[in-house]
C-alpha positions as MATLAB code, in Angstrom:
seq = 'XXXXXXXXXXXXXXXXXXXXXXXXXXXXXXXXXXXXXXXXXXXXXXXXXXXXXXXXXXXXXXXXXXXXXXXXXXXXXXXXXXXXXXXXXXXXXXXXXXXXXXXXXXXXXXXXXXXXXXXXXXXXXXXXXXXXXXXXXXXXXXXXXXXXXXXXXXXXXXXXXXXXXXXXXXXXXXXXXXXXXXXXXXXXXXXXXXXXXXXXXXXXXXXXXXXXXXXXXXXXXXXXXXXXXXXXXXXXXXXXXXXXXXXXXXXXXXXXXXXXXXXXXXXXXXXXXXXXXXXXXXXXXXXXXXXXXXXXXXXXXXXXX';
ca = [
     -28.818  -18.462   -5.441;
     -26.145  -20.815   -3.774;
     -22.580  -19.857   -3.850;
     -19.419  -22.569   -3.690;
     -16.264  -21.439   -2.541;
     -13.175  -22.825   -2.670;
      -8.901  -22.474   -2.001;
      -6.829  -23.345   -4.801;
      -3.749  -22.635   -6.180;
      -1.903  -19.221   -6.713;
      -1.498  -19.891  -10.415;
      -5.816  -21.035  -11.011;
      -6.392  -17.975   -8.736;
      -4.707  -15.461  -10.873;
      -5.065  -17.013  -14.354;
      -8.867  -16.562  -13.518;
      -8.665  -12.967  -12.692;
      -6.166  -11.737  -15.541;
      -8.994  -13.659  -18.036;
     -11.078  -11.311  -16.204;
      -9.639   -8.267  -15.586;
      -5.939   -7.646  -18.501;
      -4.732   -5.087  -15.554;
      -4.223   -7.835  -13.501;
      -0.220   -9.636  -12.858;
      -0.032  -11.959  -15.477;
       1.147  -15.009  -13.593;
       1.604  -16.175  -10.483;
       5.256  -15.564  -10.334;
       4.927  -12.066  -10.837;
       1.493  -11.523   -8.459;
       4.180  -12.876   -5.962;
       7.096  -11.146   -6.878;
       5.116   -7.584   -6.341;
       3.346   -8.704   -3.350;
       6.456   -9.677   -1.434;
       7.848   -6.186   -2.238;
       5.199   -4.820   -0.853;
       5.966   -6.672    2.439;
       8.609   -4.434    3.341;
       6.459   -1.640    4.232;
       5.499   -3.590    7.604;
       1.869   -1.951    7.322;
      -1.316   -3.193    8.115;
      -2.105   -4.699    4.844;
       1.127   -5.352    3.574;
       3.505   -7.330    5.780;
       5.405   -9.956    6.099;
       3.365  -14.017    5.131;
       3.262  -16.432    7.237;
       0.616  -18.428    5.633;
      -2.643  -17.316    2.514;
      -5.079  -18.633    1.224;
      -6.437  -17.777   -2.525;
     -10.306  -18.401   -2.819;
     -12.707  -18.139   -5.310;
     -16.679  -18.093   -5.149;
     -18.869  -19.499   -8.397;
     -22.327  -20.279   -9.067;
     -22.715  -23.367  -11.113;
     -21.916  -21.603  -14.434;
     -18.889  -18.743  -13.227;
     -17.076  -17.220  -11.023;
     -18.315  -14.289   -8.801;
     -15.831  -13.558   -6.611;
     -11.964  -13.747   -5.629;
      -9.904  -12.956   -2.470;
      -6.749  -13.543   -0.633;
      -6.806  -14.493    3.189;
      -3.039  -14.219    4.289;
      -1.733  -14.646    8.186;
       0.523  -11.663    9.205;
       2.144  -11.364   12.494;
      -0.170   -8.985   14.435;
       1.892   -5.587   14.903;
      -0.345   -4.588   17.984;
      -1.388   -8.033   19.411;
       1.874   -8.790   21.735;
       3.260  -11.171   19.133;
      -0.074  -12.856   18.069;
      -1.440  -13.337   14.551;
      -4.345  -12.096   12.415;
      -5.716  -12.999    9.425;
      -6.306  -10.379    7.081;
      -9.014  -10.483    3.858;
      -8.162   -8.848    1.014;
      -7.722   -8.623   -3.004;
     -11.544   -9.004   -3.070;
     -12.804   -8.256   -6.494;
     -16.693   -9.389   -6.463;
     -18.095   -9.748  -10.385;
     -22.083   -9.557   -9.626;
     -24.679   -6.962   -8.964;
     -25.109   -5.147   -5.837;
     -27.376   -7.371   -3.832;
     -25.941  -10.621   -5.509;
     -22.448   -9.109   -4.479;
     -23.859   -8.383   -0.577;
     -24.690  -12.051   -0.518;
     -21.283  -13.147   -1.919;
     -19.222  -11.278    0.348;
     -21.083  -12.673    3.646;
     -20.420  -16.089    2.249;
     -17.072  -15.300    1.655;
     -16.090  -13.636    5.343;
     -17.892  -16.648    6.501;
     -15.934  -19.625    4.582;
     -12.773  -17.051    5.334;
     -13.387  -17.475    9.120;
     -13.398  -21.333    8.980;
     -10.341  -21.265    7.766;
      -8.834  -18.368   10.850;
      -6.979  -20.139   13.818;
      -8.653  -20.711   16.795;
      -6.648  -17.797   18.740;
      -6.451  -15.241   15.855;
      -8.570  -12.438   14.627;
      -9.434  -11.566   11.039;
      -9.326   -8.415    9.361;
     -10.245   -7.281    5.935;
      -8.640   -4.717    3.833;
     -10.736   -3.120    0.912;
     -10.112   -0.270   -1.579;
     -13.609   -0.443   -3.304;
     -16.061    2.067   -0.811;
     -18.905   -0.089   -2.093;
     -17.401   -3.024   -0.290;
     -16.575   -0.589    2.723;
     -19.985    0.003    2.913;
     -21.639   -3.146    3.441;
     -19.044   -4.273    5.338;
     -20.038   -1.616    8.060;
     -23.848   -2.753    7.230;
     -22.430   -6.087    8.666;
     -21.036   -4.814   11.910;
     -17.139   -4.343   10.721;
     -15.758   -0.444   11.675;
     -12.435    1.202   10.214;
      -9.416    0.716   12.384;
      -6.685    1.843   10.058;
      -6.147    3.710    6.551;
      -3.743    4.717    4.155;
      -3.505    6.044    1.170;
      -1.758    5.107   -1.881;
      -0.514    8.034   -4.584;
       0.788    7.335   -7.834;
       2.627    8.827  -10.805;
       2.102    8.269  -14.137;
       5.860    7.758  -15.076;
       5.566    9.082  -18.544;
       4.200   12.461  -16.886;
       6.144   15.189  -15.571;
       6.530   16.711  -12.593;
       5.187   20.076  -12.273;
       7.333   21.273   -9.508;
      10.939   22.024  -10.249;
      13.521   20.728   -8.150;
      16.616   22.450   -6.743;
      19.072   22.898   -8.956;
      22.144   22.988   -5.921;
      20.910   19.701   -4.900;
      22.956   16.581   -6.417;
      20.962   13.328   -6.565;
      22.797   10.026   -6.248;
      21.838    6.228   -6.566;
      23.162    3.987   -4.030;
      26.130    5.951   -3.213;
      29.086    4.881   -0.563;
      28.108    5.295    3.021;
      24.444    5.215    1.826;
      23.135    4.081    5.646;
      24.993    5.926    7.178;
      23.797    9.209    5.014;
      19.794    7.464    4.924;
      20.221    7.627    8.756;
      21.605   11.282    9.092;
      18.378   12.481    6.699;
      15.694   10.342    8.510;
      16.736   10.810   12.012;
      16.689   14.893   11.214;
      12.898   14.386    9.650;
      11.380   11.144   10.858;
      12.950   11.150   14.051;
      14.182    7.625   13.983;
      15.354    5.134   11.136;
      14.437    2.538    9.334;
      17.463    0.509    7.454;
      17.217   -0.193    3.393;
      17.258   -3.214    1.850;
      19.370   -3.211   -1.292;
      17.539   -6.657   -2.821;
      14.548   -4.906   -3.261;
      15.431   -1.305   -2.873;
      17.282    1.692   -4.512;
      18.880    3.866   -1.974;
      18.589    7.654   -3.331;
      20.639    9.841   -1.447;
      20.129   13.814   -1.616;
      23.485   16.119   -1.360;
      23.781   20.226   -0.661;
      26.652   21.848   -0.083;
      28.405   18.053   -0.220;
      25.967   17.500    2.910;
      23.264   14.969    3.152;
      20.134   16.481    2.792;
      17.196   13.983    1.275;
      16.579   10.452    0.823;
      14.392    7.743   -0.539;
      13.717    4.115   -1.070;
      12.882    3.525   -4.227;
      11.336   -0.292   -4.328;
      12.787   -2.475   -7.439;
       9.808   -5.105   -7.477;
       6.781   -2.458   -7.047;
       7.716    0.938   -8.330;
       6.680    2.267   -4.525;
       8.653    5.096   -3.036;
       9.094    2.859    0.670;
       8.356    5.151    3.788;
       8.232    8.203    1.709;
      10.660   10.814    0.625;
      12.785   12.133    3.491;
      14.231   16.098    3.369;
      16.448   17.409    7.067;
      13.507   19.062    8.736;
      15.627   23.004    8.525;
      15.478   22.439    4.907;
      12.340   21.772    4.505;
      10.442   24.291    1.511;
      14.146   24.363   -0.170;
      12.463   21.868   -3.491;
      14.598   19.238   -2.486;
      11.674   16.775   -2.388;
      10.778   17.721   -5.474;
      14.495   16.972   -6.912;
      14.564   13.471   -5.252;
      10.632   12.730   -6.675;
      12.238   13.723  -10.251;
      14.917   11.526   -9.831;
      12.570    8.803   -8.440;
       9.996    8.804  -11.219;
      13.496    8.920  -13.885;
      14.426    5.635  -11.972;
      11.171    4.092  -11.926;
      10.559    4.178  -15.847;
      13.997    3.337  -16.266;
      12.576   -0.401  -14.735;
       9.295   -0.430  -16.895;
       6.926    0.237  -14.503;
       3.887    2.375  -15.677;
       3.606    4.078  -12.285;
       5.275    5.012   -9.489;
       3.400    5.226   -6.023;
       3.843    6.446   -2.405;
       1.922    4.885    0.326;
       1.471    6.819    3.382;
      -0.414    5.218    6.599;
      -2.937    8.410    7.764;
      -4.905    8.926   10.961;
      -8.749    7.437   10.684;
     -10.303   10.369   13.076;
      -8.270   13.858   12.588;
      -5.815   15.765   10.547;
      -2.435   15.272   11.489;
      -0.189   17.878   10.547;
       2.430   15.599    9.422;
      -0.057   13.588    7.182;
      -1.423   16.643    5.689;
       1.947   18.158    4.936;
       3.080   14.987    3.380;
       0.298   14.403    1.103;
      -0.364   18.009    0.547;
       3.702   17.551   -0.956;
       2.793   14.907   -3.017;
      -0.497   16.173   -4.541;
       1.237   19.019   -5.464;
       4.441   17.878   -7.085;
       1.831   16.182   -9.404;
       0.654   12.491   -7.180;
      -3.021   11.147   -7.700;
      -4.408    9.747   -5.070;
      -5.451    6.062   -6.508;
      -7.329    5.016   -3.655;
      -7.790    4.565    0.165;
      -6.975    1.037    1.254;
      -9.021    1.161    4.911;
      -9.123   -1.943    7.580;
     -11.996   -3.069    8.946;
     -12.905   -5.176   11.833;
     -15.300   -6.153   13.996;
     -15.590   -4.853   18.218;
     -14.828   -1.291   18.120;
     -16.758    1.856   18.369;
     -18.505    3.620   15.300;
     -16.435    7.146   14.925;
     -16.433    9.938   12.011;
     -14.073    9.129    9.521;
     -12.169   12.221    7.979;
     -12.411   12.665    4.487;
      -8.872   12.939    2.548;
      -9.792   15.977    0.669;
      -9.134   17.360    4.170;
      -5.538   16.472    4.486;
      -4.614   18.395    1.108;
      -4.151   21.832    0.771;
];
């Protein structure tokens, strides 16, 4: 069977998946509107645009297939670009879908620069899976954990700990927190983010980033590393998910970027946090590309405890 593939616009693109698939964004504007929150989080599958492309595959009576091939500034390649692959949702049956998604990394690579690289981004294993049949390895993950917000947090949080939205001085507080748990700090932005700001004893203590366009908890939740096991975590995730509903969004999430190879303590704390305190993991979003070794993955069931 032959497969045509096309570009067209953002608005044919998503009208064709929502008809599809009622989950979907229901316009353009608002597919947009999420994905450029998402470009704050500077990760490898979420980043600032400097150029996409929305494609679609057919046979001569429907659509198979749909993706999104967007140029990011490449992070790790001394100021060059990449083009990254993803969104791929593939309507077809196994082998049919095998073909479709060589077609589709083929017509995707005329369309790379001469001097860039492309990358692909999946959360489907399926798709994972053939793209290692086809010579593609991992080379980064992350996770994504969600909330439902109409569900309750099973951890309590401290009741000595005052929670406030956006307060005065919130940098300069955001900075104190994350320098004594991250190590270093990354500013807010108040377009697109709520600054929540954690207080004990009239101290900072906690903070988070609370994203107004996705519902995403930016670069985590942040406690002063002495206080860590204190539940004020839990207190800022409670006042989080509060916030979140208060917008309309049906979940809230948490992406965390997690070593490929081992168990970091750090990851597995985090996670292990997040589980607990009532998160679902919703899926692994792994990158995959081609000229690098084959290693053992970890499985994520190992990073929670």
């Amino acid at each position: 069977m032959s497969y045509s593939f096309s570009v067209v616009s953002c608005d044919e693109w998503v009208n064709e998946i929502y008809r599809r698939n009622p989950n979907f964004h229901k316009s353009c504007e608002v597919y947009r509107k999420f994905i450029h929150g998402l470009s704050i989080l500077r990760i490898f599958w979420a980043d600032e645009i400097h150029r996409e492309y929305f494609i679609t595959a057919r046979t001569d009576r429907e659509h198979v297939g749909f993706a999104r091939l967007v140029k990011f500034k490449d992070r790790y390649g001394l100021g060059s670009f990449r083009f990254d692959l993803q969104d791929i949702m593939l309507y077809c049956y196994q082998n049919m879908c095998k073909s479709v998604l060589k077609e589709l990394i083929n017509f995707s690579n005329k369309l790379v620069d001469s001097n860039s690289t492309l990358t692909i981004s999946v959360s489907n294993h399926r798709i994972g899976d053939v793209l290692i049949e086809i010579g593609y390895k991992p080379y980064r993950r992350s996770v994504v954990i969600e909330w439902d917000t109409n569900s309750v947090i099973p951890k309590s949080g401290n009741d000595d700990v005052e929670v406030f939205v956006n307060p005065d001085k919130f940098r300069k507080y955001a900075r104190m927190v994350m320098s004594k748990s991250w190590g270093y700090y990354i500013a807010p932005n108040l377009k697109f983010q709520d600054v929540i700001i954690a207080f004990l004893n009239s101290e900072p203590v906690g903070s988070a980033y609370l994203n107004k366009l996705t519902g995403n908890i930016d670069f985590g939740v942040h406690v002063v590393k002495s206080l860590w096991r204190r539940r004020i975590g839990a207190r800022l995730l409670h006042e989080c998910l509060k916030l979140c509903k208060s917008y309309g969004f049906k979940f809230m999430t948490v992406v965390r970027v997690i070593n490929l190879y081992k168990v970091g303590e750090a990851d597995r704390r985090a996670l292990s946090f997040y589980v607990n305190c009532g998160g679902k993991v919703r899926c692994e979003v792994i990158g995959y590309k081609k000229g690098i070794a084959k290693r053992r993955v970890t499985n994520i069931k190992e990073f929670i405890i």
